[in-house]
py3Dmol code that shows the C-alpha trace and the ligand (Angstrom):
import py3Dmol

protein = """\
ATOM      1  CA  UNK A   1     -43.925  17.377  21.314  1.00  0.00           C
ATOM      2  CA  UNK A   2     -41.270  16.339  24.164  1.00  0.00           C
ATOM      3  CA  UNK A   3     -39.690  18.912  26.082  1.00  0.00           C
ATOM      4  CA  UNK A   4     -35.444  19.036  25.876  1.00  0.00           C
ATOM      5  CA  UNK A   5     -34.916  17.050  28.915  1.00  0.00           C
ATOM      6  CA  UNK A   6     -37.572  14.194  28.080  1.00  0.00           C
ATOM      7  CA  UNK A   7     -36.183  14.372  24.104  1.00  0.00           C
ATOM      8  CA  UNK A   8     -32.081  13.265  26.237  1.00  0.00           C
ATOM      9  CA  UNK A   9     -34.064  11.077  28.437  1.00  0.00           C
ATOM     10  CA  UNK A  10     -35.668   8.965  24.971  1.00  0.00           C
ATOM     11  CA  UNK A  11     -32.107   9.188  22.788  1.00  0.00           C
ATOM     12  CA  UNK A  12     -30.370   7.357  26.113  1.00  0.00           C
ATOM     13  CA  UNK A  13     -33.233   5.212  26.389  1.00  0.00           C
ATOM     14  CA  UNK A  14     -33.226   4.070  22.718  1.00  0.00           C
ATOM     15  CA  UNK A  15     -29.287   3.774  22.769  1.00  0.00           C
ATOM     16  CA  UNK A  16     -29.261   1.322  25.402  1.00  0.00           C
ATOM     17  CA  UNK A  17     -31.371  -1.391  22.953  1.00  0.00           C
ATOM     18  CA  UNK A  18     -27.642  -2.043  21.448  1.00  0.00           C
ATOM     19  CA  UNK A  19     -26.882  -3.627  24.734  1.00  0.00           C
ATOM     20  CA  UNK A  20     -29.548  -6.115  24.507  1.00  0.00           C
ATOM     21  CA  UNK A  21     -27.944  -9.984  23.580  1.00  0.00           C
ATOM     22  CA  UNK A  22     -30.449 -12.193  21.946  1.00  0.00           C
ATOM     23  CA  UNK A  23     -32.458 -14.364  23.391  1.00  0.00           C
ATOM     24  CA  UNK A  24     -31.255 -12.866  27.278  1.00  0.00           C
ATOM     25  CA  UNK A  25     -33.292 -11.780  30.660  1.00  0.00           C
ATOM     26  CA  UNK A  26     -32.670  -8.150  31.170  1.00  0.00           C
ATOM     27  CA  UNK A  27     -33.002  -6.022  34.307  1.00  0.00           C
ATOM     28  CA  UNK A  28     -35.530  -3.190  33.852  1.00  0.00           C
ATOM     29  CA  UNK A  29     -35.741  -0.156  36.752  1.00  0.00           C
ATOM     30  CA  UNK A  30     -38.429   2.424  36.740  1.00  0.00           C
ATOM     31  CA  UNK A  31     -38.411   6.081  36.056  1.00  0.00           C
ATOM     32  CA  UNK A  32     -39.639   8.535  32.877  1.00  0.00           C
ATOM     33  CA  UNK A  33     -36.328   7.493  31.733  1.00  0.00           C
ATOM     34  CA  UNK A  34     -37.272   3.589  31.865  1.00  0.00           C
ATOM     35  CA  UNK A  35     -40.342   4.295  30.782  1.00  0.00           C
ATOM     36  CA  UNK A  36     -38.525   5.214  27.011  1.00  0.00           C
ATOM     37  CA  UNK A  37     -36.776   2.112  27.752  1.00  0.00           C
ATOM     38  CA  UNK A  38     -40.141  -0.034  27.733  1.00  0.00           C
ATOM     39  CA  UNK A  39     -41.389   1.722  24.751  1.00  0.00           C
ATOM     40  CA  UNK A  40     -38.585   0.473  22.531  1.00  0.00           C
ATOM     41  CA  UNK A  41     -38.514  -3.092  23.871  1.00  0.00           C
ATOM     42  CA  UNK A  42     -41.806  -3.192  22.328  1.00  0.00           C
ATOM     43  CA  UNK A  43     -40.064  -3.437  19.168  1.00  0.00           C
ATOM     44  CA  UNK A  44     -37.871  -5.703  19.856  1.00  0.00           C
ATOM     45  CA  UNK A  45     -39.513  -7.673  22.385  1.00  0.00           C
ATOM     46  CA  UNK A  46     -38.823 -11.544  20.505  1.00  0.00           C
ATOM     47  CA  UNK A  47     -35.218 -10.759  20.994  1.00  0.00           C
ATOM     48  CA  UNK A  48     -36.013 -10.681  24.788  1.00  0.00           C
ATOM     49  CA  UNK A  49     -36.954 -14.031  26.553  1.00  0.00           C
ATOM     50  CA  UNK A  50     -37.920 -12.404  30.079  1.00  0.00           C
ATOM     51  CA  UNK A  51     -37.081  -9.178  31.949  1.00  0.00           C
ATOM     52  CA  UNK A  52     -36.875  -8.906  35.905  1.00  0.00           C
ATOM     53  CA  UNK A  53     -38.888  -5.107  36.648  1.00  0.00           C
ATOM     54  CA  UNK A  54     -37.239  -3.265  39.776  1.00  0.00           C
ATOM     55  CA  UNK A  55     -40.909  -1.813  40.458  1.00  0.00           C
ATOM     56  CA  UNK A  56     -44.989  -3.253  39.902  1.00  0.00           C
ATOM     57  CA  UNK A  57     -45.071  -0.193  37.864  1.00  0.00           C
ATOM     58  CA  UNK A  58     -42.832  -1.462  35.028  1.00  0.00           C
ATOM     59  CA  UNK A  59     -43.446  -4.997  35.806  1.00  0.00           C
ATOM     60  CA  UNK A  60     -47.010  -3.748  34.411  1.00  0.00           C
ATOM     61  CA  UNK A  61     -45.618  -1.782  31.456  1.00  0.00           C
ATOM     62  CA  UNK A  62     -43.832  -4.901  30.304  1.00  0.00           C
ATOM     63  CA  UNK A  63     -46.857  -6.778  31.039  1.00  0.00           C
ATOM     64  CA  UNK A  64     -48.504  -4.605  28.367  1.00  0.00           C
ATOM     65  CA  UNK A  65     -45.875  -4.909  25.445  1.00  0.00           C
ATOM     66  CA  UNK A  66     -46.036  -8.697  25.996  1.00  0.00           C
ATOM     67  CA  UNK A  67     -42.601  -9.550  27.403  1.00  0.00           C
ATOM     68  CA  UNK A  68     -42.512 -12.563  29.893  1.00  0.00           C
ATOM     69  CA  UNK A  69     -41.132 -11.449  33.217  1.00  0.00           C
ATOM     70  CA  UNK A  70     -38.758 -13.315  35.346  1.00  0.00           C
ATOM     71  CA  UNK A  71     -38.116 -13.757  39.284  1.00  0.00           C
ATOM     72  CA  UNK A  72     -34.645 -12.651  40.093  1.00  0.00           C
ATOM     73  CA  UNK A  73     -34.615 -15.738  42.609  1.00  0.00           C
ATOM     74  CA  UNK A  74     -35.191 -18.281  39.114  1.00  0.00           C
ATOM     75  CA  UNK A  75     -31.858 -16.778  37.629  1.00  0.00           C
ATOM     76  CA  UNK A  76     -28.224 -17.542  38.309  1.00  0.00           C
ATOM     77  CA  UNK A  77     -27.175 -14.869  35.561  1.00  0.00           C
ATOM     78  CA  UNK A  78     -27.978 -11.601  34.500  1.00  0.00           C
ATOM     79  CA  UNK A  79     -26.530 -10.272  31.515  1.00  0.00           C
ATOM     80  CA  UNK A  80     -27.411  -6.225  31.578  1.00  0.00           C
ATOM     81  CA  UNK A  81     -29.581  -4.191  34.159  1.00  0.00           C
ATOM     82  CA  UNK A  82     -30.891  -0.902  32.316  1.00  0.00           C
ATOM     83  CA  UNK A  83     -31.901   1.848  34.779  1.00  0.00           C
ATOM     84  CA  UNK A  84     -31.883   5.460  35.031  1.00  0.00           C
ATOM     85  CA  UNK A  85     -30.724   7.657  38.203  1.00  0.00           C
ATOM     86  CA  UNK A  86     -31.375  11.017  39.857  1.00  0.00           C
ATOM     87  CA  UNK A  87     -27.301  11.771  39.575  1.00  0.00           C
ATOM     88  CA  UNK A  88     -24.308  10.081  38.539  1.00  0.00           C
ATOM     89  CA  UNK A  89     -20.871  11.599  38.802  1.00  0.00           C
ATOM     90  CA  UNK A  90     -17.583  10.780  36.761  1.00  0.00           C
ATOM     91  CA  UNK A  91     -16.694   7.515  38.275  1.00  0.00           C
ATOM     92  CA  UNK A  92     -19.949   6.399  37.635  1.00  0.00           C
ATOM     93  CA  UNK A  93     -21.535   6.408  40.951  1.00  0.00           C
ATOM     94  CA  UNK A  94     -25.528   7.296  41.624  1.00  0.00           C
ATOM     95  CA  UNK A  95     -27.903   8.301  43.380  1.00  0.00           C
ATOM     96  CA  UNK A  96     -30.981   6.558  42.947  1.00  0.00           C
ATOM     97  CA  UNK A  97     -34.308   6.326  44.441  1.00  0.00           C
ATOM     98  CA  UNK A  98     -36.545   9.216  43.307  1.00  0.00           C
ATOM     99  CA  UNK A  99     -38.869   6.684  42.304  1.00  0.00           C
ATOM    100  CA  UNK A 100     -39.032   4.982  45.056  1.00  0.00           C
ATOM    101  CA  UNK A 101     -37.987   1.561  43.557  1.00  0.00           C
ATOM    102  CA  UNK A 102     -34.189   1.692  45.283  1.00  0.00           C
ATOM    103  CA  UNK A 103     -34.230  -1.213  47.303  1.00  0.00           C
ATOM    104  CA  UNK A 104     -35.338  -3.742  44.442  1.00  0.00           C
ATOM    105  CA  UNK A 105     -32.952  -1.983  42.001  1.00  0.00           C
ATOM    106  CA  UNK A 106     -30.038  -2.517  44.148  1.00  0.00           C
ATOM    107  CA  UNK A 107     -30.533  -6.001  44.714  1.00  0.00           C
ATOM    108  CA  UNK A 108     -30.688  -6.680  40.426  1.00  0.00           C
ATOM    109  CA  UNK A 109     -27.668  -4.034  40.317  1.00  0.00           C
ATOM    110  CA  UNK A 110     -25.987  -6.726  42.482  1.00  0.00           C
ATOM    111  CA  UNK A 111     -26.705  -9.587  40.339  1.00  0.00           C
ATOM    112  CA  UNK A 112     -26.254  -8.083  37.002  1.00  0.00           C
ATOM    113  CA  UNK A 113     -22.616  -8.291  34.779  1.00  0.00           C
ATOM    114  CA  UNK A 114     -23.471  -4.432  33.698  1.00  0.00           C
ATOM    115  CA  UNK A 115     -25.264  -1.674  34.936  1.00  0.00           C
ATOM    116  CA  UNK A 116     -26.351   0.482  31.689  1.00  0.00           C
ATOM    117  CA  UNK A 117     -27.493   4.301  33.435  1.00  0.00           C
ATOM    118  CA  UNK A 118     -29.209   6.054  30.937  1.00  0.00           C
ATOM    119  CA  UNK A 119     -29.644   9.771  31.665  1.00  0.00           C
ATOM    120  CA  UNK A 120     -30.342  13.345  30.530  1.00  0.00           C
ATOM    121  CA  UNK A 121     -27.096  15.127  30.753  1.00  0.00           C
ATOM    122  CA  UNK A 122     -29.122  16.818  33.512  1.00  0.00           C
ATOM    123  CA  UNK A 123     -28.133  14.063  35.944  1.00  0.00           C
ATOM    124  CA  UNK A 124     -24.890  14.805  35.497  1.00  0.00           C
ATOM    125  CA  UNK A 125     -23.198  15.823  38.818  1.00  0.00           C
ATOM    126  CA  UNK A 126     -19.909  16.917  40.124  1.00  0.00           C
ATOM    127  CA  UNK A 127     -20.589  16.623  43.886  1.00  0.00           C
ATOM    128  CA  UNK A 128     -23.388  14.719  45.653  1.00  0.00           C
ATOM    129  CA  UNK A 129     -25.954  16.553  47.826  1.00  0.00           C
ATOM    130  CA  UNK A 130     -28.305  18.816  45.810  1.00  0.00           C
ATOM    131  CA  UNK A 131     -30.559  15.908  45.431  1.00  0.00           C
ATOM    132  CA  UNK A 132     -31.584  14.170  49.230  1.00  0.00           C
ATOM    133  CA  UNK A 133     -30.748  10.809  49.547  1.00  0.00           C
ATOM    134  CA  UNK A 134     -34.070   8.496  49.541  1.00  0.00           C
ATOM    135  CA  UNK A 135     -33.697   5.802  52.264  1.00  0.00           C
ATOM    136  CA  UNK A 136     -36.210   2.994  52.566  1.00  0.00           C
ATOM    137  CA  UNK A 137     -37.008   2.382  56.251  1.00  0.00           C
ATOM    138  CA  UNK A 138     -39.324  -0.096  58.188  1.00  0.00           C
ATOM    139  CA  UNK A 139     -42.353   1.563  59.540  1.00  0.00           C
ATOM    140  CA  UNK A 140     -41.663   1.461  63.506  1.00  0.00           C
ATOM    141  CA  UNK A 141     -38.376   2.475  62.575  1.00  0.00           C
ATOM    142  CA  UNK A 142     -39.121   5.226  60.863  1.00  0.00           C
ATOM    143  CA  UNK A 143     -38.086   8.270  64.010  1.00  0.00           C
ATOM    144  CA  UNK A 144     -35.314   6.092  65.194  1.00  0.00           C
ATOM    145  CA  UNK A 145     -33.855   6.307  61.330  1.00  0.00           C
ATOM    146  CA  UNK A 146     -34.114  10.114  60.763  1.00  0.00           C
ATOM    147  CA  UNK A 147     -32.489  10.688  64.722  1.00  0.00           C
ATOM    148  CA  UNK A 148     -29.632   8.523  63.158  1.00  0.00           C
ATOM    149  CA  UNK A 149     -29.984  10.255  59.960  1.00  0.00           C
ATOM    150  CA  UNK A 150     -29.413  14.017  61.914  1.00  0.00           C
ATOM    151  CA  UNK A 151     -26.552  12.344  63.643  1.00  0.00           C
ATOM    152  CA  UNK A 152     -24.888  12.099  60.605  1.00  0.00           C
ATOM    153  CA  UNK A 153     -25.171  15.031  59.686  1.00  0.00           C
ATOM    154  CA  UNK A 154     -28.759  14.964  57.409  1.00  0.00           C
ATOM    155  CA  UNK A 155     -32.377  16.639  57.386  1.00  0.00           C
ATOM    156  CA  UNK A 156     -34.309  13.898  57.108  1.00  0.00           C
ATOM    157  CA  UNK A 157     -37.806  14.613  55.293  1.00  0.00           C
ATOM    158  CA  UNK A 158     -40.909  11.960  55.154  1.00  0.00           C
ATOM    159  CA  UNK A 159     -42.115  11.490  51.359  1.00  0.00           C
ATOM    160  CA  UNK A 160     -45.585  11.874  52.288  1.00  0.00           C
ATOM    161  CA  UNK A 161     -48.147   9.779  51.400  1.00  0.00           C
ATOM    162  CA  UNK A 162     -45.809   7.434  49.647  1.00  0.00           C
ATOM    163  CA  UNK A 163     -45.388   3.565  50.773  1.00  0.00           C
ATOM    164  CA  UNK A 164     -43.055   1.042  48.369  1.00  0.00           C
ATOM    165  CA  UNK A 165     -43.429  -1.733  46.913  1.00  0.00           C
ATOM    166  CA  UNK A 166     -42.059  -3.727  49.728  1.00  0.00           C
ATOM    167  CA  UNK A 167     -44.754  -2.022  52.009  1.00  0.00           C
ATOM    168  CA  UNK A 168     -42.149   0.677  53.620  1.00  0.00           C
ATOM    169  CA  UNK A 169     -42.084   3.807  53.600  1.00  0.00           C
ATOM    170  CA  UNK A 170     -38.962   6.556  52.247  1.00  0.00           C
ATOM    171  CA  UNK A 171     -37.070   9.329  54.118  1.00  0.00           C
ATOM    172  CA  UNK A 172     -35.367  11.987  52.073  1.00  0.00           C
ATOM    173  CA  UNK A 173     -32.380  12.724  53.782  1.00  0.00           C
ATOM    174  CA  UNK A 174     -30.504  15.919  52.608  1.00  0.00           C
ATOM    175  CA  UNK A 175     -26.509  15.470  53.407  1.00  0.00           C
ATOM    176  CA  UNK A 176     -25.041  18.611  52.064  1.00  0.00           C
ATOM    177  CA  UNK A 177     -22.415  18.148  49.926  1.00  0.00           C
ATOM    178  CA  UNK A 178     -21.211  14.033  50.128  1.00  0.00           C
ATOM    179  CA  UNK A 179     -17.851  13.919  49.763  1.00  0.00           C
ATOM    180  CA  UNK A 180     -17.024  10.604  50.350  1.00  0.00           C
ATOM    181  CA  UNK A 181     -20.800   8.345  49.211  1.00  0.00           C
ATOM    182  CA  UNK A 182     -19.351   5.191  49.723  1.00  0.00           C
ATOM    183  CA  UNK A 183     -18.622   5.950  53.496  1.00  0.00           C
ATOM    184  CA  UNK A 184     -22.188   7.292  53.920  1.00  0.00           C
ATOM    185  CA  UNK A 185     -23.979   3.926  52.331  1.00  0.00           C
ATOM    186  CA  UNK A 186     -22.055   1.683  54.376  1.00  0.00           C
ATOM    187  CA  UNK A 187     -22.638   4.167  57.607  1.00  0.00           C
ATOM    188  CA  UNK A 188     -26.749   4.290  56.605  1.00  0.00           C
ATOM    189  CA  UNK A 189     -26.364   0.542  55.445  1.00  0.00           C
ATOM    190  CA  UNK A 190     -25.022  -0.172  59.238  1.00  0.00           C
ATOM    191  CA  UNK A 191     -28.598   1.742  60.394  1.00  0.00           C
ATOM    192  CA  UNK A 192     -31.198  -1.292  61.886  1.00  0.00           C
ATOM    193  CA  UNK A 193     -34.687  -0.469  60.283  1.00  0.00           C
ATOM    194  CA  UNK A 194     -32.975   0.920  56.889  1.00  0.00           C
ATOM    195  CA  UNK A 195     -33.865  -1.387  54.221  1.00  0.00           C
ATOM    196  CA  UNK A 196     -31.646   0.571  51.759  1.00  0.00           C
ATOM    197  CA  UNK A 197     -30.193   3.393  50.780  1.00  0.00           C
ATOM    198  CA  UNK A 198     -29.936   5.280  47.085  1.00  0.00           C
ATOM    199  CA  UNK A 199     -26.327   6.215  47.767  1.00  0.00           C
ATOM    200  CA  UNK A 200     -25.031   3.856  44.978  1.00  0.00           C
ATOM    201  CA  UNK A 201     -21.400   3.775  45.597  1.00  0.00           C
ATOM    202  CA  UNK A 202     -20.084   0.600  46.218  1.00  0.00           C
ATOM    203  CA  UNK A 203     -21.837  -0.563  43.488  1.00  0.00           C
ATOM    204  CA  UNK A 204     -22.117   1.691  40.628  1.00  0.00           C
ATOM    205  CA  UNK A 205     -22.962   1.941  36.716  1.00  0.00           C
ATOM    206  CA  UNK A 206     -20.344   0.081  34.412  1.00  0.00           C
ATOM    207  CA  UNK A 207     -21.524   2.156  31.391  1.00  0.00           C
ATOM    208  CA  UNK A 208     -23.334   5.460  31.227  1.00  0.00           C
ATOM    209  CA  UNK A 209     -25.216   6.875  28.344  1.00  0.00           C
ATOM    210  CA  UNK A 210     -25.864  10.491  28.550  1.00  0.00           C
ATOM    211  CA  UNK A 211     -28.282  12.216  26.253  1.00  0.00           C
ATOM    212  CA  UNK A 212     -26.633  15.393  25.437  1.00  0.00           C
ATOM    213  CA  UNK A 213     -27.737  17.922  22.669  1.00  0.00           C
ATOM    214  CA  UNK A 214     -24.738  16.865  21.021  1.00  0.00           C
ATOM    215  CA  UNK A 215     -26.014  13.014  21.000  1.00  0.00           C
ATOM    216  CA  UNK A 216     -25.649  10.067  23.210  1.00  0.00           C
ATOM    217  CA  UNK A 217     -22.398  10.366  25.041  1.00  0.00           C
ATOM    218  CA  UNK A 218     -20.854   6.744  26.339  1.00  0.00           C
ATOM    219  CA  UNK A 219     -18.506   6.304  29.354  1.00  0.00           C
ATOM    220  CA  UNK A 220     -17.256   3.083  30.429  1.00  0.00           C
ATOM    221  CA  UNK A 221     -16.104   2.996  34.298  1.00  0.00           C
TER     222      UNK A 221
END
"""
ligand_1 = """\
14
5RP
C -36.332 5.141 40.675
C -35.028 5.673 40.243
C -34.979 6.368 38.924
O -34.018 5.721 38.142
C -34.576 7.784 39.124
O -35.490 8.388 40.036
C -34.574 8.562 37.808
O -35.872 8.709 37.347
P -36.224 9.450 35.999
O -35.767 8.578 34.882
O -37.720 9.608 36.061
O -35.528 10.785 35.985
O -34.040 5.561 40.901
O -36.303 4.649 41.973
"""
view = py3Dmol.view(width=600, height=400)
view.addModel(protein, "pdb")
view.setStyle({"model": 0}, {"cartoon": {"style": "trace"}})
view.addModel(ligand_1, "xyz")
view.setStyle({"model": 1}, {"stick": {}})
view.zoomTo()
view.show()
C-alpha cells in the first residue's frame, strides 16, 4: 500500500504519459516521483524511440524496461523533459536538486520545448526558502563557495558523504525566504567553482501536474 504523498506522486507521474508524441526522445530526471514515471514507460515503451536520463540512476531504470537511451549531444530537438522538483510556486518556477541530479537536469531543461513538473501537491510553495538550495560545486572550491554563499546571505551545509554524477560534490545552502530566485541563480550562477544551482528561475516548468486528492491538477505557465 502507498502512503498519500507517494499515491499524488504516481497519479502526476502516470498523467504525464499523455504528453508523450510517438515515436519521440524524451527527457527523463530522477526522483521517487520519476521513478513512477519509469514504471509507466514500461508500458508504453515502443511508443518511445530513446530517452536522455538526467542521472546513472534512471539511465539504469530505463536500461531495465528496455528503452534505448540517447546522448543529449546526438539531438538537435527535444520534444518534452518530464521531471519532478522539491518546490514549484505559481509561475512555475522550482527548486530542484534534492536528488542531486541538478546540473544534468538543467542542461536537458535548456534544450527541451516543455518542461512537464510532476508533483505531490506537497511541493507546492508560496515563497522559496523552507527547502535549502542544493548547489553543485567543484571540489577545491568547495570553502571558497559556501564563504560566497554566507555573503549572500545563506547557511551553507555539506551533503555528506554524497558526490554526483559529474564527480562534485553539493552544498545545501539555506536562503531564508527568496524573494526574488531569479536574482539569486544568476548571483550563485556568477560564483567560479559552482557548477549549478537548483534555483530554477530563469528557466522554469511550462506545465505542472499536481497530484492533489482531488486529482491531477494542470497549469500551463
Ligand atoms: C533530483 C530532483 C528531484 O526532481 C527532486 O528532488 C524531487 O524528488 P522527488 O520526486 O523524490 O520528490 O531535483 O535532483
Amino acid at each position: 500500500m502507498l502512503d498519500q504523498v507517494c499515491e499524488l506522486k504516481k497519479i502526476a507521474a502516470i498523467s504525464a504519459i499523455d504528453y508523450i508524441e510517438p515515436d519521440s526522445i524524451i527527457g527523463v530526471g530522477t526522483g521517487s516521483t520519476i521513478k513512477y514515471f519509469i514504471e509507466e514507460l514500461a508500458m508504453v515503451s515502443s511508443k518511445i524511440r530513446a530517452a536522455i536520463p538526467s542521472s546513472t540512476v534512471s539511465a539504469n531504470a530505463l536500461k531495465n524496461i528496455n528503452i534505448p537511451l540517447a546522448d543529449l549531444n546526438d539531438v538537435g530537438e527535444l520534444s518534452i523533459y518530464v521531471d519532478g522538483a522539491d518546490q514549484i510556486n505559481h509561475l512555475g518556477q522550482m527548486i530542484k536538486g534534492g536528488g542531486g541530479a541538478l546540473t544534468k537536469e538543467k542542461i536537458i531543461a535548456s534544450v527541451a520545448k516543455t518542461f512537464i513538473c510532476i508533483v505531490d501537491e506537497t511541493k507546492n510553495t508560496k515563497a522559496f526558502g523552507t527547502f535549502p538550495i542544493p548547489i553543485e560545486v567543484i571540489k577545491i572550491a568547495r570553502s571558497y563557495v559556501a564563504r560566497e554563499c554566507i555573503k549572500l546571505g545563506g547557511t551553507p551545509k555539506l551533503r555528506e558523504n554524497y558526490t554526483t554524477d559529474n564527480g562534485n560534490v553539493i552544498l545545501d545552502v539555506a536562503f531564508g525566504i527568496i524573494n526574488e530566485p531569479i536574482s539569486l541563480e544568476y548571483k550563485l550562477n556568477n560564483i567560479n567553482g559552482i557548477v549549478s544551482n537548483g534555483i530554477f528561475g530563469a528557466r522554469g516548468a511550462d506545465i505542472a501536474l499536481i497530484g492533489t486528492n482531488q486529482g491531477v491538477k494542470k497549469y500551463a505557465y
